[in-house]
N, C-alpha and C positions, 0 to 999 in steps of 0.2 A: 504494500500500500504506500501510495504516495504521502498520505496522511497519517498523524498518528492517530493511531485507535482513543476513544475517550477512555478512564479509568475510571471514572463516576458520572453517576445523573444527578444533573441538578446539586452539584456543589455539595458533598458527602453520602448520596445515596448510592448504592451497587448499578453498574449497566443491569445486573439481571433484576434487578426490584425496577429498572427504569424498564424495559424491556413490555416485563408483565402492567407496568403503568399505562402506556403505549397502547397495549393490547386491548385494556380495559378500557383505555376512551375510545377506541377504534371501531371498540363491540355498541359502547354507547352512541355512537354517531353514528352508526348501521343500524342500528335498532330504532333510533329518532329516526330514517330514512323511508324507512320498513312500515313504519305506524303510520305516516303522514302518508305515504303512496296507500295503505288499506284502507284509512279515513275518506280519500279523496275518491279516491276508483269503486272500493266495493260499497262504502258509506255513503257517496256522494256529497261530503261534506268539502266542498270546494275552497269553503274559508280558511281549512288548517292546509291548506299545498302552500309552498315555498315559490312555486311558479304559475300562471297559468296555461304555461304548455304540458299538457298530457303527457306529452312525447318524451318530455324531457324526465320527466314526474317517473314515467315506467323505465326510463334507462337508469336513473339512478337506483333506483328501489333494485332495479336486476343486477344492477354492480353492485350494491349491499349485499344482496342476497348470498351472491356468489363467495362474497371477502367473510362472511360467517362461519360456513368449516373452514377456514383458513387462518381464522383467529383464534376457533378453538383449538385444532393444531399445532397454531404455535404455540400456548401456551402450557399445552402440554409437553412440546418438547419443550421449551422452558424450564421443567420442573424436572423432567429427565434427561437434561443439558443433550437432547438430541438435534443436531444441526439443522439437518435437512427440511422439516418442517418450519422451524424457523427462519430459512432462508428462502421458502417459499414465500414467505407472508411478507418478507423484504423485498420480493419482489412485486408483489400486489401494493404495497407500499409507496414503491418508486411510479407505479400506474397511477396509484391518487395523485399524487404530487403532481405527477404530470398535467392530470386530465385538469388539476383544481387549479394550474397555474394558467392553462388555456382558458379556463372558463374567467377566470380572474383579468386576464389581455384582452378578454374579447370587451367584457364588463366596465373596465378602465377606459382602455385605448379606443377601440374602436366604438363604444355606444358613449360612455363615460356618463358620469354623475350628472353633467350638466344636460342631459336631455329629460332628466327627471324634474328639472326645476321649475316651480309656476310660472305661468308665461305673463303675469299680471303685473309683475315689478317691471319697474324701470331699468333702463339699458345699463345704465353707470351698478344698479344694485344687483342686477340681473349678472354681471361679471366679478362685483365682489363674490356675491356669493358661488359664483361657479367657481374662482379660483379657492375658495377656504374650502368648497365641495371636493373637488380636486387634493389639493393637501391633507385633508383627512381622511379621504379613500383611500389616501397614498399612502398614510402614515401605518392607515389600519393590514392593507394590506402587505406591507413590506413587515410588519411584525406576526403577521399570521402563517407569510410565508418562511422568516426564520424559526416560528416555532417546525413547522412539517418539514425541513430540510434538518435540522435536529436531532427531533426523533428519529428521521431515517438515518443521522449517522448515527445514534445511539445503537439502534437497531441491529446497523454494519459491526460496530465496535466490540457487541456483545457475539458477535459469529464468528468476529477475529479470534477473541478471546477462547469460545468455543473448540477453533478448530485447528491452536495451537495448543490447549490444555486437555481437548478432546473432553467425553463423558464423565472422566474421575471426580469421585467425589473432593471436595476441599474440607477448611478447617468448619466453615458454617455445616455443612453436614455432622459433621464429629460432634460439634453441638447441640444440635438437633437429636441426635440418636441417643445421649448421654442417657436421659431419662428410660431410656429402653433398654440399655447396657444394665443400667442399675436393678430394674426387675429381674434381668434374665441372671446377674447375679445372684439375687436375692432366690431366686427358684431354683438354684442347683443344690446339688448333693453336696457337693462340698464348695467351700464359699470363692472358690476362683474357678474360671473356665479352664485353666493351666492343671485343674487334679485331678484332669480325666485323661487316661491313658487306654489305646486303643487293645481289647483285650485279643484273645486265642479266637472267638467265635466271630472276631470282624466286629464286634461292636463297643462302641466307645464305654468305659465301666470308670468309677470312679479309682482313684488310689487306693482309699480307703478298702475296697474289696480286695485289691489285686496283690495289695503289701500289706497285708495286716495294719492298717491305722496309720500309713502315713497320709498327711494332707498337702495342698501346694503343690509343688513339684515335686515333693517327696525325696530329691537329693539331698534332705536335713538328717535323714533316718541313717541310722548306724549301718540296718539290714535293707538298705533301699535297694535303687537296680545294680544290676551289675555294673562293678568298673567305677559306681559311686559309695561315697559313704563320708560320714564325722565327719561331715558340713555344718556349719553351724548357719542360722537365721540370722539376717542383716537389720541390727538395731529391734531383733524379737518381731519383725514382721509378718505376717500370716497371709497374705499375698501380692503378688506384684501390682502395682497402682501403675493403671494405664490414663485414669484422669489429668487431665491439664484445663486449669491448673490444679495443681494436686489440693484433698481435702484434708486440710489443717486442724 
């Protein structure tokens, strides 16, 4: 990339909490899409359309429609850091952008603000207010369209990231899981996953069975495995602390 990739959203947020943000308004402005084209078409409620070209009303609603498994998609590969679906949606992304910069040029440039304006004022007021029409159209759209160029590099940054660190879990997973680490401690036979040692019949048996009463790794016991033995315990510990940070 010619670019560097982003490292955060929005000034200390993760690309991938920005990522799923993106998604979540993308779902909500497909779905505002989706309701106004059912309101207006099957409801005949005319007053809630955003246009009153039909035509226009059913293309948009059918590009919504279409970007919905594609948001849901990505969001799922999002949570199972898998690329492909999320690089799908970047490219349906870079199509909004597109279409919405076109519809945005034609709006501006070629129809522009000032064809809206009452034809009742005078000539001198009639161009003030075109030109503050003008600069406010401008200002609005030059910050709408840095937010949608943005997120789509957000978007990018986060697939970079993806598809040099690929699917592996990170430290926020390890996080995440602690509290399920600590049950599946809590339910074994003996109080580390380290004191089960795989038996004769193929299946994992605790120490405790296998050596008469040892627990842990069991290289503390005088009569442990073979080849070990008169080890003693590190500071009387009873098992290995894989916690970070450790519990004090």
């Amino acid at each position: 990339m010619v670019c560097r990739p982003a490292t955060q959203f929005c000034c200390g947020c993760s690309t991938e909490f920005g990522v799923k943000f993106i998604l979540f308004l993308n779902f909500l402005q497909n779905s505002f899409l989706i309701a106004v084209a059912f309101c207006a078409i099957i409801l005949k409620l005319d007053g809630l359309a955003y246009s009153a070209d039909m035509t226009l009303v059913i293309v948009w609603n059918g590009f919504a429609l279409a970007g919905m498994p594609l948001i849901i998609m990505a969001y799922i590969g999002v949570i199972y850091k898998h690329e492909i679906p999320v690089r799908i949606y970047w490219y349906y992304q870079i199509v909004c952008v597109l279409v919405d910069t076109i519809f945005v040029i034609r709006n501006l440039v070629i129809e522009g603000p000032c064809d809206h304006l009452p034809t009742h004022m005078g000539r001198e007021i009639q161009a003030f207010a075109c030109g503050l029409a003008r600069m406010a159209t401008s200002s609005v759209v030059i910050f709408l369209e840095g937010i949608m160029i943005y997120f789509t590099f957000i978007v990018m940054s986060y697939l970079e990231d993806v598809a040099e660190g690929g699917n592996t879990p990170d430290l926020r997973d390890l996080a995440a899981n602690k509290e399920a680490m600590r049950r599946k401690r809590a339910t074994a036979t003996v109080g580390d996953a380290y004191g089960f040692i795989l038996g004769s019949s193929g299946d994992f048996v605790p120490l405790t069975e296998k050596h008469g009463g040892a627990d842990g790794y069991g290289a503390h016991t005088q009569s442990g495995l073979s080849g070990f033995g008169n080890s003693r315990r590190i500071f009387g510990g009873k098992r290995h602390v894989m916690d970070f940070p450790p519990e004090l």
